[in-house]
Backbone bond lengths (Angstrom), bond angles and torsions (degrees), N, CA, C in turn:
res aa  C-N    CA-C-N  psi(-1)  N-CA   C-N-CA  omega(-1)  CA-C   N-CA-C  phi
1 X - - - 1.466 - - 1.532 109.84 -
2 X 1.596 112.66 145.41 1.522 107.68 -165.10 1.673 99.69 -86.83
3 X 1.542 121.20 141.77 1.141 146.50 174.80 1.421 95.38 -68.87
4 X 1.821 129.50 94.30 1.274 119.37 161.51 1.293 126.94 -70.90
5 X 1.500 118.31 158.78 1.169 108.51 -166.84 1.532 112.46 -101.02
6 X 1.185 148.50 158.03 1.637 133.38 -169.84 1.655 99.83 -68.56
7 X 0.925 136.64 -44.00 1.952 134.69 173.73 2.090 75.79 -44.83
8 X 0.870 126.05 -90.57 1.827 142.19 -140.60 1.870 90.93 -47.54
9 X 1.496 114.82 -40.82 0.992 112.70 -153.96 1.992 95.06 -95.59
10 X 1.112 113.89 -20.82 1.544 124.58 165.52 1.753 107.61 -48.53
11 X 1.519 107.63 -36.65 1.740 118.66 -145.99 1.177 79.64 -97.32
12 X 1.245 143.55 -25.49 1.605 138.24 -172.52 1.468 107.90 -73.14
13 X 1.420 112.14 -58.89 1.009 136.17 -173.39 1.803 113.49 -61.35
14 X 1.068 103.47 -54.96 1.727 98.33 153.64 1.678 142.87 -63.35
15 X 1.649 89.77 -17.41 1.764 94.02 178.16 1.810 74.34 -90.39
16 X 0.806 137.75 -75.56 1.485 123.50 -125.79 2.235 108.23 -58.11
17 X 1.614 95.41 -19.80 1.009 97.00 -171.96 1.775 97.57 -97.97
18 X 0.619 106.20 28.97 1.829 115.06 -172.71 1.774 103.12 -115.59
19 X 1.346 116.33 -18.84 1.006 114.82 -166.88 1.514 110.27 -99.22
20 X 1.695 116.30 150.15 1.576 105.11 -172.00 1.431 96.03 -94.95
21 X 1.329 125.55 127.27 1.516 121.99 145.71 1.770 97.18 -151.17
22 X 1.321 107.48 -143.93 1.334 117.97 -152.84 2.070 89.14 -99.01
23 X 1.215 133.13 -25.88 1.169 134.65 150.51 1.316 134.66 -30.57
24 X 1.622 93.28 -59.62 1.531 110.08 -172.23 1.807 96.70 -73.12
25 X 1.675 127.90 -54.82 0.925 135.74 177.22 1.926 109.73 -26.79
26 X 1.331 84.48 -71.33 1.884 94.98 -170.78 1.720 116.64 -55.15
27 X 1.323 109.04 -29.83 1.312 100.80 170.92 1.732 132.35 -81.62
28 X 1.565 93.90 -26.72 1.675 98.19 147.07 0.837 129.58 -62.35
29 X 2.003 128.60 -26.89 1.385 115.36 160.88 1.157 124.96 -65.42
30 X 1.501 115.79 -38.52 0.937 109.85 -175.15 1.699 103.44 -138.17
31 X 1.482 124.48 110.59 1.562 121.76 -155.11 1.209 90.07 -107.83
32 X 1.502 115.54 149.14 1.793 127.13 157.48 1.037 120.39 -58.51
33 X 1.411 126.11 -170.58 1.552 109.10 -151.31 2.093 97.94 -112.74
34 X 0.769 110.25 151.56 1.524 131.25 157.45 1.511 118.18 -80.16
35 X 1.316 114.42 129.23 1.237 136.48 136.85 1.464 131.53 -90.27
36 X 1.103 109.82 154.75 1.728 107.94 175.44 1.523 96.66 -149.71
37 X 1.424 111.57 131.92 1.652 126.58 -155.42 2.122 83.67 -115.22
38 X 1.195 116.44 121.88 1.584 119.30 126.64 1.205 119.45 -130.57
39 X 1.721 71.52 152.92 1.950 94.15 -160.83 1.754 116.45 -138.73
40 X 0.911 95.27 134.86 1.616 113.17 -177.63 2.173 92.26 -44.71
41 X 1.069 110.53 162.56 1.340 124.38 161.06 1.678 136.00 -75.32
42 X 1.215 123.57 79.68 0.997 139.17 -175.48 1.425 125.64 143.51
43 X 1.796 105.97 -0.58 1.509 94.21 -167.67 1.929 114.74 -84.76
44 X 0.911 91.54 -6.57 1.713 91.97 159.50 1.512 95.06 84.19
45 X 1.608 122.48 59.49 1.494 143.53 -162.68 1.685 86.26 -76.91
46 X 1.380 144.07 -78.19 0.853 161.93 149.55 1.286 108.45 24.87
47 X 1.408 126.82 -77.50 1.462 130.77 151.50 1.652 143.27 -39.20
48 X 1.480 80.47 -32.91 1.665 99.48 168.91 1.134 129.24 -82.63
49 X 1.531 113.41 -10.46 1.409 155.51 -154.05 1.914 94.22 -108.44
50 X 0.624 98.50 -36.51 1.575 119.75 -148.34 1.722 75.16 -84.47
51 X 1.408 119.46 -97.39 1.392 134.11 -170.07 1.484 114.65 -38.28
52 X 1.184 106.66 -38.49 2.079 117.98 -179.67 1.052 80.31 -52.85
53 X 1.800 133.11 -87.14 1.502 129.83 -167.69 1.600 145.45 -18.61
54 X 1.392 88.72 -58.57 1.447 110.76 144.52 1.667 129.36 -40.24
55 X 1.553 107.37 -68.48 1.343 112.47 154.97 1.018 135.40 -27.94
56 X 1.821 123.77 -47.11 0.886 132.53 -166.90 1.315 116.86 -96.02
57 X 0.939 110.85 -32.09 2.037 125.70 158.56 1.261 138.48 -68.29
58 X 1.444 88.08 -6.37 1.866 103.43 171.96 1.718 105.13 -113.28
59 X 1.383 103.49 12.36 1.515 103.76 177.24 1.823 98.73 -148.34
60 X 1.095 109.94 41.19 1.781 103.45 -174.74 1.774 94.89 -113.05
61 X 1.121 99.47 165.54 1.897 110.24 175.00 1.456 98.98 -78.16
62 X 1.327 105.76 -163.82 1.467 111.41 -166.60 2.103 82.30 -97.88
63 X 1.334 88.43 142.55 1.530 108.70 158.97 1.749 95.90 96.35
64 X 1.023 124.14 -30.55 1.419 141.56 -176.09 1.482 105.60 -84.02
65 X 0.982 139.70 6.64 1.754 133.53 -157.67 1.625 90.23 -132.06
66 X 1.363 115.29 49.83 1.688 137.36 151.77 1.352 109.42 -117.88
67 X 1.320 140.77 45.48 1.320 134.69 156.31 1.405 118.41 -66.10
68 X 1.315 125.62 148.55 1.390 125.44 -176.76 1.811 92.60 -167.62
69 X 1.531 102.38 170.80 1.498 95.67 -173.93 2.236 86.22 -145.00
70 X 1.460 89.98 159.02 1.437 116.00 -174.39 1.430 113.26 -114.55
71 X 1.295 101.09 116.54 1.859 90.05 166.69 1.727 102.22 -139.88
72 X 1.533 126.13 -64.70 1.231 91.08 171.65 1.536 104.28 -117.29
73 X 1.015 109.06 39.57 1.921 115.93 169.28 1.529 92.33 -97.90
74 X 1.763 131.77 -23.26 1.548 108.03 177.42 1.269 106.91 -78.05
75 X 1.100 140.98 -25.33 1.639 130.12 161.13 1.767 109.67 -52.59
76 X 0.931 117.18 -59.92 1.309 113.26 175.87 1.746 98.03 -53.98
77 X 0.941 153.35 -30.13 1.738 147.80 177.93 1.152 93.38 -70.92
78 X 1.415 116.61 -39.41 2.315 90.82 -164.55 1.052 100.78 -96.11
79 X 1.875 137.38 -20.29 1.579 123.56 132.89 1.615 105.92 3.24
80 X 1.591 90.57 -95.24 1.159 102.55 -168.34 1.655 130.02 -51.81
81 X 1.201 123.29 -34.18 1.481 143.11 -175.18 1.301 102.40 -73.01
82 X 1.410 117.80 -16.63 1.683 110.73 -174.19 1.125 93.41 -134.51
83 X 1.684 155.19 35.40 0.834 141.93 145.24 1.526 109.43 72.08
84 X 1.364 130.05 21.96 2.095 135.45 -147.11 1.758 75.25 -86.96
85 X 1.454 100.23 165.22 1.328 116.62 -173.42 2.369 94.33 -78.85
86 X 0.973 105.75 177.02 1.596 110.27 -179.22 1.911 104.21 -62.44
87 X 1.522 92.46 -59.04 1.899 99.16 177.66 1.297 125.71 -38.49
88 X 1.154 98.06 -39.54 1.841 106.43 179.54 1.013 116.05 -50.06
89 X 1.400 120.99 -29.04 1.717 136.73 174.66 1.161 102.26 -38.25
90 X 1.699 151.18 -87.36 0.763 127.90 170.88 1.665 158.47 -15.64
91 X 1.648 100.18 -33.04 1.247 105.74 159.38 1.486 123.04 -73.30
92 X 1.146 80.98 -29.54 1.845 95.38 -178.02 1.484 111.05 -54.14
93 X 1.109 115.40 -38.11 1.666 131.84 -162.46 1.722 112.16 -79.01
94 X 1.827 94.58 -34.37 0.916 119.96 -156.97 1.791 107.85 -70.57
95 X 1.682 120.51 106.40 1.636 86.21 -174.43 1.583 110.24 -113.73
96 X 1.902 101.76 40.06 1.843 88.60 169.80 1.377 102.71 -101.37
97 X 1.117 108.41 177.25 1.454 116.59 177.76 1.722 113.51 -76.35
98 X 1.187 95.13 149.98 1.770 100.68 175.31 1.185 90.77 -41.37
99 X 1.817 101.84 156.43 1.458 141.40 150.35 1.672 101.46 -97.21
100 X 1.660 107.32 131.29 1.459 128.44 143.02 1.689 109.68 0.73
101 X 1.676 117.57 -55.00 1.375 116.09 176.20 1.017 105.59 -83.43
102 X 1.059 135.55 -25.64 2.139 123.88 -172.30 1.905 100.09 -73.27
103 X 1.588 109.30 -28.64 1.537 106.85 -172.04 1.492 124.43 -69.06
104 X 1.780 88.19 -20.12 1.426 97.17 -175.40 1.978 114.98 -97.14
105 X 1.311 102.94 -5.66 1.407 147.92 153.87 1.369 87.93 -49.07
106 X 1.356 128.94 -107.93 1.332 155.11 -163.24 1.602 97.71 -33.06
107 X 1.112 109.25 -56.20 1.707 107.39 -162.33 1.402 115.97 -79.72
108 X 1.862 104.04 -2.12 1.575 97.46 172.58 1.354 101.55 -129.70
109 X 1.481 113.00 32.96 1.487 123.87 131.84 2.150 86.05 91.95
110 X 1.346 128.50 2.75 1.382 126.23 162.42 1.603 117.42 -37.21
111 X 0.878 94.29 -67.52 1.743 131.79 -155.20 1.223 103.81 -114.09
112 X 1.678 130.02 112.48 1.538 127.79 167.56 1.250 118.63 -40.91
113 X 1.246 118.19 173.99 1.746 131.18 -171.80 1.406 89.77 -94.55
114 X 1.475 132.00 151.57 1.422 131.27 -177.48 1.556 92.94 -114.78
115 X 1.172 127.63 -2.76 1.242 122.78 166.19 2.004 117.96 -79.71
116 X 1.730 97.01 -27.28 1.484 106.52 163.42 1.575 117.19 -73.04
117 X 1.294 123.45 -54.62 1.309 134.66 161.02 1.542 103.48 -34.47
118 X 1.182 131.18 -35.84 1.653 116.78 -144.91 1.825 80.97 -98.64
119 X 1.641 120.93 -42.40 1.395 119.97 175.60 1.706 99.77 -48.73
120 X 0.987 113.73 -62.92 1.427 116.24 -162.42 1.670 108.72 -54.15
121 X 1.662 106.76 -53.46 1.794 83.56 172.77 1.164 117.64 -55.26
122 X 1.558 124.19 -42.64 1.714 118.70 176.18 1.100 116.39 -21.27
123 X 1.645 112.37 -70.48 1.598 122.37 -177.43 1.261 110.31 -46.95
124 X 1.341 123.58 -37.18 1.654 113.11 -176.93 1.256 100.67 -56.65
125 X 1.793 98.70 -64.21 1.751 95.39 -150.95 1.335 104.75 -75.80
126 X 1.297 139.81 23.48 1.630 134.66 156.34 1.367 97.26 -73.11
127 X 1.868 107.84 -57.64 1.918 123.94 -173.11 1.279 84.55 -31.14
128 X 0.960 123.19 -80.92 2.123 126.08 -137.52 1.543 87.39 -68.90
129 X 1.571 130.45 -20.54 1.922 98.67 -169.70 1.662 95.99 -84.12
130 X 1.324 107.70 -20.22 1.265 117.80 167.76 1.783 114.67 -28.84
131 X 1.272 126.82 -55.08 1.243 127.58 -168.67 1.864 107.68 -121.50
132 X 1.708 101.44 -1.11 1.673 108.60 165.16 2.031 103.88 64.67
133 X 1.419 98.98 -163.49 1.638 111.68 -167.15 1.349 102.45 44.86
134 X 1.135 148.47 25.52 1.636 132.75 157.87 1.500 106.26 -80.07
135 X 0.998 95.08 171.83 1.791 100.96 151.34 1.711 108.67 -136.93
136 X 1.123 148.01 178.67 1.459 118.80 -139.24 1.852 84.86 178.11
137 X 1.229 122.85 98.76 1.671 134.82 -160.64 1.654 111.01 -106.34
138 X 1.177 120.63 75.85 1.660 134.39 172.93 1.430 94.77 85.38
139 X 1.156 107.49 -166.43 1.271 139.93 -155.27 1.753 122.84 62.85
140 X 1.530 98.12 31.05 1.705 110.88 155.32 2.061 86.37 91.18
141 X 0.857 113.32 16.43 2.103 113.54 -163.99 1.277 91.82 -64.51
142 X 1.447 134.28 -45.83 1.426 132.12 -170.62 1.744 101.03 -55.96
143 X 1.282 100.12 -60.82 1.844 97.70 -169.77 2.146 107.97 -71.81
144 X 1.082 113.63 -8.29 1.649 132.82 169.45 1.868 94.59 -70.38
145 X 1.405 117.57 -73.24 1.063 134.90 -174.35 1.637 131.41 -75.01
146 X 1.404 100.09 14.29 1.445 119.13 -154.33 1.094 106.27 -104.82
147 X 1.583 122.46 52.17 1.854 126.33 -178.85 1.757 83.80 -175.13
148 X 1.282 124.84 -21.08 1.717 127.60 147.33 1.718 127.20 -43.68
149 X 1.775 92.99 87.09 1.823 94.14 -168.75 1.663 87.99 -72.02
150 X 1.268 135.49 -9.30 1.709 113.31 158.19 1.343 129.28 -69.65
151 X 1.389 119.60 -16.78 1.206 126.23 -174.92 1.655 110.33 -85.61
152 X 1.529 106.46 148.72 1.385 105.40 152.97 1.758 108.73 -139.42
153 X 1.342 96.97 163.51 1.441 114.86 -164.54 1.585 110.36 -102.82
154 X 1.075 132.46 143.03 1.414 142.10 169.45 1.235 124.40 -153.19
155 X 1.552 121.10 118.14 1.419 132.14 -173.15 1.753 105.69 -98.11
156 X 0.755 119.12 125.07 1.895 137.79 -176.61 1.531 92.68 -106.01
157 X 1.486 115.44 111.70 1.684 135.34 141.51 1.275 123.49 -105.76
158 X 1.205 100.40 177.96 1.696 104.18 170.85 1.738 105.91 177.93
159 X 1.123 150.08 149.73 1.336 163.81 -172.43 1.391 94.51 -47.69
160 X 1.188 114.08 160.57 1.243 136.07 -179.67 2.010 111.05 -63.50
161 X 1.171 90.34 -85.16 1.334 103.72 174.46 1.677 115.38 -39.03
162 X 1.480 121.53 -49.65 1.466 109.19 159.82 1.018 125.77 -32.80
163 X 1.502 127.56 -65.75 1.275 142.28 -172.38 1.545 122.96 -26.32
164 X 2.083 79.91 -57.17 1.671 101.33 -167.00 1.498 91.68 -74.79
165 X 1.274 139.71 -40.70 1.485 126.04 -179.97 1.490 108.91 -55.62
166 X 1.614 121.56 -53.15 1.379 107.35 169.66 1.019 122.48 -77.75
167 X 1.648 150.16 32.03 1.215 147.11 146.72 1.455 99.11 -87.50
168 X 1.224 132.94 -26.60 1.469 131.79 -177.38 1.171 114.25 -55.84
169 X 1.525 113.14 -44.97 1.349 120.54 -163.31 1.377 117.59 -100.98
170 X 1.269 101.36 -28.62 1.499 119.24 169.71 1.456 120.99 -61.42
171 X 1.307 111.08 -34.48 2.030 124.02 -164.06 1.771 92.95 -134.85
172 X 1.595 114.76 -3.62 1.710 95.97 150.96 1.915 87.51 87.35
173 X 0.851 137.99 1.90 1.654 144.12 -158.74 1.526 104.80 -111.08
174 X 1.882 95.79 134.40 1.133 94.67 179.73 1.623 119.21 -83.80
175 X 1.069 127.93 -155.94 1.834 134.15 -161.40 1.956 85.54 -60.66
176 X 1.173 109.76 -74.51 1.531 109.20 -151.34 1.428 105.51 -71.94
177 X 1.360 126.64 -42.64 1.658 115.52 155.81 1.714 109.44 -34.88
178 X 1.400 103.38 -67.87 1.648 85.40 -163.33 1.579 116.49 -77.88
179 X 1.416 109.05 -0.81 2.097 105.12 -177.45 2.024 80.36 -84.19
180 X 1.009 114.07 -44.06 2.334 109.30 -176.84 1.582 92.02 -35.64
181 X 1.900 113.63 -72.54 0.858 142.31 -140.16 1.834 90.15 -47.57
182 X 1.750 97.51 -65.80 1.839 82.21 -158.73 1.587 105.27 -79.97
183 X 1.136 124.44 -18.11 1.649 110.64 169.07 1.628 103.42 -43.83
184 X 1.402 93.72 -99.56 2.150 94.92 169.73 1.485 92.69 4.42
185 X 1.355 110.31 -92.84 1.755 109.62 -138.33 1.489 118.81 -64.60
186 X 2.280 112.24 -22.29 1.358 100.19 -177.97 1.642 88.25 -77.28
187 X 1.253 146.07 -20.96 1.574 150.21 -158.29 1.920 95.20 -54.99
188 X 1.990 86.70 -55.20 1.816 76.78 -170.35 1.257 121.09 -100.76
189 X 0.961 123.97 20.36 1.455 140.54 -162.49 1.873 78.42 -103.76
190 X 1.187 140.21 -61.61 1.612 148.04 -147.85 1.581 79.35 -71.78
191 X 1.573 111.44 -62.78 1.841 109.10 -139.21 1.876 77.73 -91.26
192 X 1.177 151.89 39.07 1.342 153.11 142.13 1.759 99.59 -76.35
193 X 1.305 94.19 -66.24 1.623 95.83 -175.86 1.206 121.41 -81.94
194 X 1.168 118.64 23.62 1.965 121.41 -165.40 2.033 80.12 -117.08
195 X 1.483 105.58 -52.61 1.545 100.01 -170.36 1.459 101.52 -67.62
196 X 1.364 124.11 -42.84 1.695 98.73 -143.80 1.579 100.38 -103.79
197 X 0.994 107.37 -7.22 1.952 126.84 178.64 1.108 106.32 -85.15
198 X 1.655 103.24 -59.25 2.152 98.05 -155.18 1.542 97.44 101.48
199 X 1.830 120.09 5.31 1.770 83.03 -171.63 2.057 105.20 -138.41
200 X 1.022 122.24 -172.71 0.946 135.17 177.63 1.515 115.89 -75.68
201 X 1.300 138.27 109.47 1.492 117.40 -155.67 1.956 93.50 -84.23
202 X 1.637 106.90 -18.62 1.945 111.66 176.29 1.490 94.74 -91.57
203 X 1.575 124.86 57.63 1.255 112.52 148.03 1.180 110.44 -109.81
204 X 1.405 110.09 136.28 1.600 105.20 -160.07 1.495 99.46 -92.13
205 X 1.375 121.02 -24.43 1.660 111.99 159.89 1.766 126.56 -40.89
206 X 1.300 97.22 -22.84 1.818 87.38 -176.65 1.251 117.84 -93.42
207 X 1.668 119.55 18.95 1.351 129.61 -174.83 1.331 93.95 -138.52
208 X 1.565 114.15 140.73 1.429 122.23 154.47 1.557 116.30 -67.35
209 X 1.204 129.83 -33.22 1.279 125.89 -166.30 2.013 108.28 -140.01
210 X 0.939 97.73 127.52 1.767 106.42 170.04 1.171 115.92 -122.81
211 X 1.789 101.98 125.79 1.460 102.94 -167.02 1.376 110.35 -128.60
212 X 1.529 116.50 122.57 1.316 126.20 -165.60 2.240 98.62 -77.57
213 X 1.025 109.51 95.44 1.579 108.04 161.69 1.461 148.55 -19.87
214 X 1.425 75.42 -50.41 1.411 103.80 -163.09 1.895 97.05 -80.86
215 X 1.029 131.37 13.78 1.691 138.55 -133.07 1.866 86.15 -136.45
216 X 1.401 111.43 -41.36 1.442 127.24 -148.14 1.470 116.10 -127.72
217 X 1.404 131.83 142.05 1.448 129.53 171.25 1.454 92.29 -84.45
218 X 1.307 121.73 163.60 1.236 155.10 152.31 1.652 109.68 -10.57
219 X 1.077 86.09 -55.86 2.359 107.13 -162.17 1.226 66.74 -71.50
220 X 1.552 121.60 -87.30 1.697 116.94 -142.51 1.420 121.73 -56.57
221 X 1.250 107.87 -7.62 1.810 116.75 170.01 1.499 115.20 -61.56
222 X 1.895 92.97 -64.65 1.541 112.07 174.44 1.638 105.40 -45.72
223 X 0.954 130.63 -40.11 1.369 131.18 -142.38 1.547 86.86 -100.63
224 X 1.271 130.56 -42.48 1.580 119.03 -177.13 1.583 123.36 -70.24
225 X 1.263 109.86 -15.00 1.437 134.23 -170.15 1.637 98.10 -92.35
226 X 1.547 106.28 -81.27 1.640 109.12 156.31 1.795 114.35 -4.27
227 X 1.513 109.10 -72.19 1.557 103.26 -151.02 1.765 89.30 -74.21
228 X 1.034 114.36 -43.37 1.946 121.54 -171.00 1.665 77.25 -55.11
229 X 1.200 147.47 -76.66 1.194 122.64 -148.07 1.587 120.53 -77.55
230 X 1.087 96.56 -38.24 2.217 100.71 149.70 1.560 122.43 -35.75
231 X 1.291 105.59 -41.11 1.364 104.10 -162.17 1.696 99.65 -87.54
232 X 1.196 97.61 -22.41 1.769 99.55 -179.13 0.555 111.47 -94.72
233 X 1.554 156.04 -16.40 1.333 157.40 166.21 1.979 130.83 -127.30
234 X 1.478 99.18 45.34 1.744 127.58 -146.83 1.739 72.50 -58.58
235 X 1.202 128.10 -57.28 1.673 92.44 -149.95 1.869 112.11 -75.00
236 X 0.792 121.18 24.13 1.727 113.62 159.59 1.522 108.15 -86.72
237 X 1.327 130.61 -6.05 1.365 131.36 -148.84 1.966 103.17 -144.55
238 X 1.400 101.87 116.23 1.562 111.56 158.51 1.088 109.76 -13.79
């Protein structure tokens, strides 16, 4: 049997819910639940992402055992959902805030508005709570999704120095590539959600659960998240 890949298993998960019948109907009445994962830079969400899924598909009811999770394949979805030219991709990816030159970009119509982009992921990540079982990896989805009694929230940390060891191994980088690497990324990942939110992305109020990494293997992450979301939402699940 072919080993899908999470992009392959993303494309499933969007045609099947793309389609009109009596399927697509019932889960808009009634959709599975959402998660939305932020995470410090380096903790290797992706994998953890990977196993929750699993988890959750070997314990879902019938019709519900399509979980899959988005992190930068949902930029590639509102690509697609909005018809954006291919280039735009980059902004999409992109989570610091404009520079002084990108604004002046924007206003002579170069370079999209990141305030349009930031509407447009919204609309996605409402679309997907729309039909639930995703899991849904930054781009502010917790504070988007944050009045969603289907949703739950989870923030992933871990020590500094971990990080930079697993960015080493993870992105192939030696010590000072990967200690640049996760400063940069927790830098814009914080002032992403400080500009376009208003909020603190280390407020531990905007997450139900904070989970130190560095504490946990992989399985036992998936598996602690898994049962907290079983227990809160038992009837999607055997």
């Amino acid at each position: 049997m072919k080993n899908l890949t999470s992009y392959e298993k993303a494309l499933i998960y969007i045609e099947k819910n793309s389609i009109q019948d009596q399927i697509r109907t019932k889960r808009k009445q009634n959709p599975g639940p959402t998660i939305t994962i932020s995470r410090q830079a380096g903790i290797g969400a992706a994998f953890i992402c990977e196993k929750l899924v699993e988890y959750f598909n070997n314990r879902a009811i019938e019709n519900y055992d399509d979980w899959t999770f988005f992190d930068k394949d949902l930029m590639e979805k509102v690509i697609a959902d909005h018809q954006l030219p291919e280039h735009f991709k980059k902004y999409l990816i992109d989570e610091s805030p404009a520079k002084i030159d990108s604004w002046f970009g924007e206003i002579l119509g170069i370079t999209p508005s990141k305030l349009l982009l930031l509407n447009k992921t919204k609309n996605t990540i409402l679309h997907l709570a729309e039909f639930g079982n995703v899991i849904i990896v930054g781009r502010g989805a917790n504070i988007i999704l944050a009045d969603d009694a289907k949703s739950f929230h989870i923030r992933l940390v871990a020590p500094l120095n971990y990080r930079i060891q697993n960015a080493m191994k993870l992105y192939k980088l030696d010590k000072k590539s990967a200690t640049e690497f996760i400063i940069s990324e927790d830098e814009a990942r914080r002032n992403y959600i400080l500009k376009y939110f208003h909020k603190e992305i280390e407020d531990p109020l905007l997450y139900h659960v904070i989970i130190n990494t560095n504490q946990f293997k992989p399985e036992d992450i998936a598996e602690m998240i898994g049962q907290c979301i079983i227990r809160k939402f038992p009837k999607f699940f055997k």
